[in-house]
C-alpha positions in Angstrom: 19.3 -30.3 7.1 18.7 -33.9 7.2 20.8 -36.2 10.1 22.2 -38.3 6.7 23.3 -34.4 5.7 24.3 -33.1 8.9 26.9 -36.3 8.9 28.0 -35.6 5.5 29.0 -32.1 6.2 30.8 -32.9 9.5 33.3 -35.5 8.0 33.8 -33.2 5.0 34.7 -30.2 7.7 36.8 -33.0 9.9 38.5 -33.8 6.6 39.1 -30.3 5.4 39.0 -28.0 9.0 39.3 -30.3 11.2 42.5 -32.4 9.6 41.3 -36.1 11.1 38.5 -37.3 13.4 40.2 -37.6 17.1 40.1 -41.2 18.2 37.0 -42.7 19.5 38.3 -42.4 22.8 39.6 -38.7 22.4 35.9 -38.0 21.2 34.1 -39.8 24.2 36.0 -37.5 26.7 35.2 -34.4 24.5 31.2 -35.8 24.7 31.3 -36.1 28.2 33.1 -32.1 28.3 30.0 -31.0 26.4 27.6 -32.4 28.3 28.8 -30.7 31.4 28.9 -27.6 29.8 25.4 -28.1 29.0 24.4 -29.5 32.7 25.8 -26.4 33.7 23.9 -24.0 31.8 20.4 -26.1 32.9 21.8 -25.9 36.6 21.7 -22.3 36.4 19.1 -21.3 34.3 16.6 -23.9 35.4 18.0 -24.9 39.1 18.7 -23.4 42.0 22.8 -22.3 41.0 23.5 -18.7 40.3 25.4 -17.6 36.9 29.0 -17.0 37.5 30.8 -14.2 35.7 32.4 -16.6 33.1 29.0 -18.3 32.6 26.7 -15.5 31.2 27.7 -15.7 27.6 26.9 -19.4 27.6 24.1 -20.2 25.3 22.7 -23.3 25.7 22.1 -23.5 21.9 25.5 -23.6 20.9 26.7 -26.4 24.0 23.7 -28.6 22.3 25.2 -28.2 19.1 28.5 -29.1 20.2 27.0 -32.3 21.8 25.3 -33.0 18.6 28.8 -32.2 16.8 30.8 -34.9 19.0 27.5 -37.6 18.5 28.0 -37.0 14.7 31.8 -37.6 14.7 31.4 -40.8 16.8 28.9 -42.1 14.8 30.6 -41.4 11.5 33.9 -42.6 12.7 32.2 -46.0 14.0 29.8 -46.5 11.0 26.6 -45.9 13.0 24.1 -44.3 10.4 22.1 -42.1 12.9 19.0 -42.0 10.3 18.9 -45.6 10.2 19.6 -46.0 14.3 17.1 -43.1 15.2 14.6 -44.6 13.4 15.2 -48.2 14.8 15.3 -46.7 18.2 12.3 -45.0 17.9 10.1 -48.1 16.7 11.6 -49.9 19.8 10.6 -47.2 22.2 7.3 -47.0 20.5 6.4 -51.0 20.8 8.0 -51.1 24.3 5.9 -47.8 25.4 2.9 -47.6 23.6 0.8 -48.0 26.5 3.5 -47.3 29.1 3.3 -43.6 29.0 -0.5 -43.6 28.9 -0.9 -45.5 31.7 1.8 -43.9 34.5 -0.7 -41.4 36.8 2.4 -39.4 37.6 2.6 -38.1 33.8 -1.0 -36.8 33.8 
């Protein structure tokens, strides 16, 4: 699925499942949730933590998609087009790094 369709079929399941979209503030607390959930799986599959009990049916997977879930409700609910806004961010990066990247010793 595109990111124009992915934002389609979110507000139709907010509008349908979901009843509303939670206010932006609501859905910056919940994006902040998700990403802890997801710092918490990379602490302990990829840093030094150890898995507790209540942690091993975690799947990073799903915590990204719930990230990518919140993103898409903020972004439909503030009338960012994420296509559009990916797109411009990518051209910035790409003009602003184009040689940065290239040239840092510690990336090679």
């Amino acid at each position: 699925m595109t990111i124009e369709e992915a934002q389609s079929i979110v507000d139709n399941w907010i509008k349908t499942t979901g009843v509303r979209y939670f206010n932006e503030l609501t859905n910056m607390a919940m994006l902040t949730e998700e990403v802890g959930e997801v710092a918490r799986i990379i602490a302990r599959k990829y840093g030094e933590q150890s898995f507790k009990e209540s942690d091993k049916n975690k799947e990073l997977s799903d915590e990204l998609a719930d990230v990518l879930f919140v993103i898409i409700c903020l972004a439909n609910q503030t009338g960012v087009n994420l296509t559009e806004a990916l797109q411009k961010n990518l051209d910035k990066k790409t003009k602003r790094d184009s040689e940065r990247h290239q040239n840092n010793e510690k990336l090679k």
